[in-house]
N, C-alpha and C positions, 0 to 999 in steps of 0.2 A: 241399482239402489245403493250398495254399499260404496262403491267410489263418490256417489252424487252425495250422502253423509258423509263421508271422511275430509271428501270439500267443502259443506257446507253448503249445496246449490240444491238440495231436496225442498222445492217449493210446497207449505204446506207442513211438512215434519219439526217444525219449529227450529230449525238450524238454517233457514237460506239465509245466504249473503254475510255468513262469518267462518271461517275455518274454526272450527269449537275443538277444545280438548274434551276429555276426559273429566266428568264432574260439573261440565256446565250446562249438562241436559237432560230431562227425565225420559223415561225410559229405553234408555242403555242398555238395561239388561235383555231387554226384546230386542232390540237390533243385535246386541251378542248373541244371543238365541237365533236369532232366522239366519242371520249369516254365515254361521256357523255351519248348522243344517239344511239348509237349501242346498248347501252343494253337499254336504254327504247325502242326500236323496238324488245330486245327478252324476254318484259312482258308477261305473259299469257293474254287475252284478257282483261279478268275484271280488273283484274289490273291495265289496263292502261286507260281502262274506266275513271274507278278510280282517277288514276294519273293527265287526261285531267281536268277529274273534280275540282278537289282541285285546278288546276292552274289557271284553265280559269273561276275562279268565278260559279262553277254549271255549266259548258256548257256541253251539253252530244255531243258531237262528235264519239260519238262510238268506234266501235271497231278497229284498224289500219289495211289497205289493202296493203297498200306500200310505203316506203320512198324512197326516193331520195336523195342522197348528192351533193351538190354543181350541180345542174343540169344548161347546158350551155342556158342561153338565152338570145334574142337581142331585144334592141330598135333602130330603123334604123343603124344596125348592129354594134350598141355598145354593147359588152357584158354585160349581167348582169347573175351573178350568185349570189344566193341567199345559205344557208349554208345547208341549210336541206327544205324540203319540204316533207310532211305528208299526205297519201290521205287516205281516209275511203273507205266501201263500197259503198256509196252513191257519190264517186269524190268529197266530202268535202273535202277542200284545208286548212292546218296551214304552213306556211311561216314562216320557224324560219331567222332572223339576229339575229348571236351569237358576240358578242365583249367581249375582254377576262378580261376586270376590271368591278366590279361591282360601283366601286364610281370614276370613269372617264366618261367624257364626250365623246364617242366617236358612239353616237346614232346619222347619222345626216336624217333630212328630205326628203334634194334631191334622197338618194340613197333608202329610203325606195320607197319614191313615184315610182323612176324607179323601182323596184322588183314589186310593184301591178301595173304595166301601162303593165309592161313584161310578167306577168300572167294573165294578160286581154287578151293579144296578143296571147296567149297559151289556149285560151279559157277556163282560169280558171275562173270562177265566183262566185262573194264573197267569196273573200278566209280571212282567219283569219292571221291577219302579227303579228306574236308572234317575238317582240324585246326580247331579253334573253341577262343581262350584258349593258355596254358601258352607265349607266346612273348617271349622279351626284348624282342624287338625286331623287328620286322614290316616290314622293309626287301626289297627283290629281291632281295639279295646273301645274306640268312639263308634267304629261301626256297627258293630255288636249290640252297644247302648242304643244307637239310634233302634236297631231293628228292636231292641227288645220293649223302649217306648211305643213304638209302632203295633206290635203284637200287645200291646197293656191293654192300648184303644181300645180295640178290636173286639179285645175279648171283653170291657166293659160294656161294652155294645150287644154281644153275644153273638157274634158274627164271627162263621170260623170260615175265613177266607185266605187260601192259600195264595203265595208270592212268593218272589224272591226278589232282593233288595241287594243291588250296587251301587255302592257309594264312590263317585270316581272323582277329580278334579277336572276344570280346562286344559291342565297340562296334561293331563290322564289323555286327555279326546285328542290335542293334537297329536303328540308321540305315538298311540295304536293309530292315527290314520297314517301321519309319516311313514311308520312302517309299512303299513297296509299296501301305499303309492309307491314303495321305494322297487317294489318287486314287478312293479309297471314301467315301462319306455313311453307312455303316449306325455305329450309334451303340455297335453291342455290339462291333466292328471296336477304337473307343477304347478301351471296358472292356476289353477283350484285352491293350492295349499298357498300358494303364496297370498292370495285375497285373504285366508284365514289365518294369517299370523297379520297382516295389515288390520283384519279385526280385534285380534287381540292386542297388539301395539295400541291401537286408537283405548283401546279400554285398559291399558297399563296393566297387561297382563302376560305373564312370562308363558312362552312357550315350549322352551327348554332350559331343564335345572339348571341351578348355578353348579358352575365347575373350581372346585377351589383347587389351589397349587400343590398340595399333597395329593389331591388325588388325578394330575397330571400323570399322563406313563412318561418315564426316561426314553429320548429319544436317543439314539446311538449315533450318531456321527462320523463315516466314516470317509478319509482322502487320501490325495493320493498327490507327493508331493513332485513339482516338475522343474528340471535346470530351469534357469533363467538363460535364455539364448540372446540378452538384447541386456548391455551393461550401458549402466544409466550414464551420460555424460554432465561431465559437471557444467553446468552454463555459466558460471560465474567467469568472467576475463580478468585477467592477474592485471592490473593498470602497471605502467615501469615509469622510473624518476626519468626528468628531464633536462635533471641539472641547471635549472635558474639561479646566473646571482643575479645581487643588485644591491645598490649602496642606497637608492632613495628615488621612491615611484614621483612622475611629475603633478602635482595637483590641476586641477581642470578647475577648483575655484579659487584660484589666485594664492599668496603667498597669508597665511595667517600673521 
């Protein structure tokens, strides 16, 4: 599916028969969304261990029992569908909302709260609401706000519903899987991440920081100098006179 988008040959997806960029097709953000996670649901178990861990700050959520995409649920029969939902063996709950810029504002409060008031209703309890993208600016002080609009909801609602709330980027999810794969040798592990930075390319999206020139390390340089065994001959030939006289050349077109 994703190579058949990135060409343009997905008959039916509204892209057959052009190579499209980035911006000339709606919903983008769902194909960033499934491609992404389709293949983090076909890690080997550790691996994704692994991967939970590096993202969610040390959180061991185990091993994955089952995802869900975009699964249909209601708050007095308003839909809410949320992008992805993660269960363990244990029915531990991670709640992804995916938005598809990493420095646009498009994380808002209202709709997270309704995704956890939704999954209350679904008798999920404590579940983990992983934002992934859609934030300006990914500091402590905006995250903090986010959760604390989230917790305003809530409680104007009167609903005391326990979560926890990580705010991460796309660059967040590559670099903890990176890591997560680097401590693996199986070779189809690469072909995995390689397809997910081809998605993030196709959506003009960085998946490792910029590195600027200060904070390049000093490399050191060291050699090792050696005779020259072979001295260079000059090719040049020294031409020698040949001592011409002559008082006057004979002309070939007659006498002026």
């Amino acid at each position: 599916m994703l190579s058949a988008i990135l060409h343009g040959k997905k008959t039916g997806s509204g892209l057959a028969g052009t190579r499209l960029k980035i911006g000339e097709t709606q919903g983008a953000e769902d194909i960033l969304t499934s491609s992404v996670f389709e293949r983090i649901a076909y890690l080997p178990d550790e691996v994704f261990s692994r991967f939970i861990q590096n993202l969610l700050n040390g959180y061991d959520f185990g091993h994955l029992y089952e995802i869900e995409f975009w699964p249909y649920w209601e708050i007095n029969n308003a839909k809410i569908e949320p992008d992805v939902v993660l269960f363990n063996q244990m029915q531990q709950t991670i709640i992804v909302e995916a938005k598809r810029y990493d420095n646009t504002q498009q994380q808002y409060a209202h709709q997270l709260a309704n995704e956890i008031q939704a999954a209350y209703n679904n008798e999920i309890n404590d579940p983990i609401l992983l934002t992934v993208g859609g934030m300006y600016e990914y500091s402590a002080k905006n995250k903090k706000q986010l959760k604390k609009q989230i917790d305003a909801i809530l409680q104007a609602r009167n609903l005391k519903i326990t979560y926890q709330l990580y705010v991460k980027s796309w660059q967040d999810i590559y670099l903890a899987l990176e890591q997560a794969i680097k401590e693996d040798k199986a070779q189809f592990l690469q072909r995995l991440l390689s397809d997910i930075r081809e998605a993030y390319d196709w959506h003009d999206i960085r998946y490792k920081p910029y590195q600027w020139l200060k904070e390049l390390k000093e490399q050191k340089i060291t050699y090792t100098e050696y005779p020259q065994l072979i001295k260079q001959k000059n090719t040049w030939i020294q031409l020698k006179p040949i001592n011409l006289t002559h008082e006057k050349f004979p002309s070939f077109l007659g006498e002026c």
